[in-house]
C-alpha positions as CSV (number, residue, x, y, z in Angstrom):
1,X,-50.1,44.4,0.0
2,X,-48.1,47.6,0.9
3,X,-47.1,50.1,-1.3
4,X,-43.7,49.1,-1.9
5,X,-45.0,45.6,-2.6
6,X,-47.4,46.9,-4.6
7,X,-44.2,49.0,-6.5
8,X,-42.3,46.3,-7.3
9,X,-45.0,43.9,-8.4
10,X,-46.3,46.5,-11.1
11,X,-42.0,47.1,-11.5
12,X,-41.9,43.8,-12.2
13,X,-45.1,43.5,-14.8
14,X,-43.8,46.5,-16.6
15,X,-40.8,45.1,-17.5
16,X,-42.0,41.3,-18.7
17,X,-44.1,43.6,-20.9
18,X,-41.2,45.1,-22.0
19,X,-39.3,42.5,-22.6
20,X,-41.9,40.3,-24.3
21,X,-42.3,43.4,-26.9
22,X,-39.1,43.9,-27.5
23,X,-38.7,40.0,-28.4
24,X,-41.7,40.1,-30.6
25,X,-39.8,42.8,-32.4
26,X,-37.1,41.0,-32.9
27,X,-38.4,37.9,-34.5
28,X,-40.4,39.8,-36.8
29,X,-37.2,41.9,-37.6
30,X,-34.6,39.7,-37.3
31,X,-36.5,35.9,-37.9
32,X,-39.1,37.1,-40.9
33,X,-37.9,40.7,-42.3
34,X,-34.7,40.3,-42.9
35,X,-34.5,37.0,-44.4
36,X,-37.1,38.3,-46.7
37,X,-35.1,41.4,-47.7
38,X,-32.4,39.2,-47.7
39,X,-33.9,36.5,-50.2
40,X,-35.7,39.3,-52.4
41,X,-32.1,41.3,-52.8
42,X,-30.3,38.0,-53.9
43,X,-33.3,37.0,-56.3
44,X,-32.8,40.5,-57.7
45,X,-29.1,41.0,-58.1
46,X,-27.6,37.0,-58.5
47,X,-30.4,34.8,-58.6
48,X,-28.4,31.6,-60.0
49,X,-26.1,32.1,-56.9
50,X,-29.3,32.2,-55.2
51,X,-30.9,29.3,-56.2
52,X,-27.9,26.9,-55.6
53,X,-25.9,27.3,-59.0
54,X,-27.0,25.0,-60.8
55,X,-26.0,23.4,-63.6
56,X,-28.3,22.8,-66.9
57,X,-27.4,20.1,-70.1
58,X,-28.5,20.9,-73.6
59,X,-32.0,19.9,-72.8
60,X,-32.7,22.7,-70.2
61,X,-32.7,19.8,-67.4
62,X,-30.8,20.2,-64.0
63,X,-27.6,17.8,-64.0
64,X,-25.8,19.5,-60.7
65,X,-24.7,22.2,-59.0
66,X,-21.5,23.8,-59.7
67,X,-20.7,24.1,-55.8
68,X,-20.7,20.3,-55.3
69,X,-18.9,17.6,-56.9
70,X,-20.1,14.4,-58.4
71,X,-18.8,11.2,-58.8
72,X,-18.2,10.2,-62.3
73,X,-17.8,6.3,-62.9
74,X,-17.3,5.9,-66.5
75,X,-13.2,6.5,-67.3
76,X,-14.3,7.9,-70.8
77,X,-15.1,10.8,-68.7
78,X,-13.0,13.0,-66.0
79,X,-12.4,12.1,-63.0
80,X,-12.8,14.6,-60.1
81,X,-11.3,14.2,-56.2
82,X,-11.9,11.5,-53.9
83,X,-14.7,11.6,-51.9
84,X,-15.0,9.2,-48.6
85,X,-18.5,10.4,-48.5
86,X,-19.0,9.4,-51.7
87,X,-20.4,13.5,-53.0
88,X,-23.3,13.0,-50.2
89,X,-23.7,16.7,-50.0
90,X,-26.0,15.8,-46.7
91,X,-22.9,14.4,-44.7
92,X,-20.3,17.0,-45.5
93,X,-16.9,16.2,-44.4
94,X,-14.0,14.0,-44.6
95,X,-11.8,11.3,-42.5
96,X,-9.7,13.5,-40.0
97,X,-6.7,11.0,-40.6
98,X,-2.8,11.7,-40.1
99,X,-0.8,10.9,-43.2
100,X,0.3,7.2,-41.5
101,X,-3.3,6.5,-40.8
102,X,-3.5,2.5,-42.4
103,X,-7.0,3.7,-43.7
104,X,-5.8,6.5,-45.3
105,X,-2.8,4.6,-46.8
106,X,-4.8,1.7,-47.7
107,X,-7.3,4.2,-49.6
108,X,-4.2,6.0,-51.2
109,X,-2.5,2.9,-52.5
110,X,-6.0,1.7,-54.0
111,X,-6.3,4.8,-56.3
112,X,-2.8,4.6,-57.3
113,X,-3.4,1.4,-58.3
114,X,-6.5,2.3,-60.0
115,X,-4.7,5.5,-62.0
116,X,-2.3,2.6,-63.1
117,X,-4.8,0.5,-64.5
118,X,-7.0,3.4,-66.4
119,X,-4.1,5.2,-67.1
120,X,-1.2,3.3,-68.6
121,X,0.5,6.0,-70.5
122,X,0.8,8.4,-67.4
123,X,3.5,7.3,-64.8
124,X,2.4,7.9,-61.3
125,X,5.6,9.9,-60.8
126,X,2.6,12.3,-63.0
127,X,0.0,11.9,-60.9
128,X,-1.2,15.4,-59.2
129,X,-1.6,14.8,-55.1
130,X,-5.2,16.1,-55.6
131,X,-6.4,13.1,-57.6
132,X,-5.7,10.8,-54.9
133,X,-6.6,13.3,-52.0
134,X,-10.1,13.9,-50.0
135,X,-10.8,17.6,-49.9
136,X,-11.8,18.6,-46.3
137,X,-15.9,19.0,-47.6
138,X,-15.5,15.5,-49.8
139,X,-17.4,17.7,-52.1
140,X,-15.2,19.9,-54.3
141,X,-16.2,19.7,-57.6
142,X,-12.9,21.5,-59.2
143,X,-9.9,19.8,-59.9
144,X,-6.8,21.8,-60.8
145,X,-5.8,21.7,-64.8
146,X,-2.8,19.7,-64.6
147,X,-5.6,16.9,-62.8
148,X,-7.4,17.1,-66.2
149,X,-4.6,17.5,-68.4
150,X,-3.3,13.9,-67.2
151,X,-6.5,12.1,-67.8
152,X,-6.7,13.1,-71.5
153,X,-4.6,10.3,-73.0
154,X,-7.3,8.3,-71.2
155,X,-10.1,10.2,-72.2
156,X,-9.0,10.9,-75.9
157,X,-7.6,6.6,-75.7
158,X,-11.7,6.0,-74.8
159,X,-13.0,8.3,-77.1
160,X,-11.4,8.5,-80.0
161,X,-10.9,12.4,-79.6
162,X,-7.6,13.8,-80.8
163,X,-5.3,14.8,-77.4
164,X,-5.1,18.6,-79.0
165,X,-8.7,18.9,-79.0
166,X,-9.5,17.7,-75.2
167,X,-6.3,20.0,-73.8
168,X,-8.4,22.6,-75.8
169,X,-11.5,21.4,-73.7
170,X,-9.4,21.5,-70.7
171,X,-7.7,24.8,-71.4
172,X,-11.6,26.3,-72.3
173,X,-13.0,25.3,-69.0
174,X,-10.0,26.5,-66.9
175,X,-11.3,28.8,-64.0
176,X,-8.8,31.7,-62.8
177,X,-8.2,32.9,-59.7
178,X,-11.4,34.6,-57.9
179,X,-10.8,38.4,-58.9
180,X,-7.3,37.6,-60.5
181,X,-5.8,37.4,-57.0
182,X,-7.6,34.3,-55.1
183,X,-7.4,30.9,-55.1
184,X,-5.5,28.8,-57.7
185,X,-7.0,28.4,-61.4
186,X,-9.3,24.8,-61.1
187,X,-11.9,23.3,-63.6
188,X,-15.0,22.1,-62.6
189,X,-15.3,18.6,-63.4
190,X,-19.2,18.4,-64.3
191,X,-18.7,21.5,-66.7
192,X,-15.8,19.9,-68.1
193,X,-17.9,16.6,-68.9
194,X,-20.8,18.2,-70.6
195,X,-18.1,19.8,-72.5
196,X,-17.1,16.7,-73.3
197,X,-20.5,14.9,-73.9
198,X,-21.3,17.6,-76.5
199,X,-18.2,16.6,-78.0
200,X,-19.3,13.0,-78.1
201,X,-22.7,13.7,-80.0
């Protein structure tokens, strides 16, 4: 081996040492450090956000997260959006369907019919779009108020609550818009029914 050979190959050496450092740093920085500091810092300064804001009943027991919705069977309680993943937070996502989609339609018509049934002293000319709507996730778990404000005849019908006190409930649980500017006011359906369940006792 000349000395130009002999150049190049220890060239070459030096800089897979290099680079292999420089990668090692990296991870440690980048792949264990940071989301450390990261996870420490959030534990410190919001740790419900942190550990998935959840949601606790009287009992102290976990019932759900605020961030994802649920799907509530019973009509003596609210009803949040429709899901056509069913509020499987593993398979996020909706249906990508055009409005003339027959699926779509077909799904549409059913929960009209439905909100007919449960709901015979609200006319579907009543009916908020976001009752009868998938919400690009299928996992919102907020409904706007006039959503809740339609359900209480059904609610209060079920119940045996007076209509005054569950617009109160409604009305209570209303969320304004993030920092007074963003987003729309909602309510968070599971809130809302543990509102309601304490109610019930």
């Amino acid at each position: 081996m000349d000395k130009s050979e002999h150049a190049a190959s220890s060239t070459a050496s030096f800089s897979l040492g290099i680079v292999i450092r420089v990668s090692l740093v990296f991870l440690v920085c980048c792949g264990i450090m940071y989301p450390l500091v990261c996870t420490g810092v959030a534990q410190v300064l919001m740790p419900a956000n942190a550990n998935g804001s959840m949601i606790y009943n009287s009992k102290g027991q976990i019932v759900g997260s605020e961030l994802i919705g649920q799907k509530f069977a019973d009509p003596k309680y609210f009803q949040g959006r429709v899901s056509s993943i069913d509020y499987k937070a593993e398979a996020s996502g909706s249906n990508n369907y055009a409005a003339s989609n027959p699926d779509m339609l077909k799904r549409t018509q059913e929960s009209i019919e439905d909100w007919k049934t449960n709901n015979p002293a609200v006319p579907v000319s009543q009916l908020p779009i976001d009752l009868i709507t998938n919400s690009g996730s299928g996992l919102d778990p907020h409904i706007s108020p006039q959503s809740a404000l339609v359900q209480v005849p059904r609610i209060s019908r079920l119940n045996g609550i007076p209509e005054a006190k569950l617009q109160q409930l409604v009305q209570q649980t209303t969320e304004g818009r993030d920092l007074g500017l963003f987003g729309e006011p909602r309510v968070n359906v599971l809130k809302l029914n543990l509102a309601l369940s304490a109610l019930l006792k």
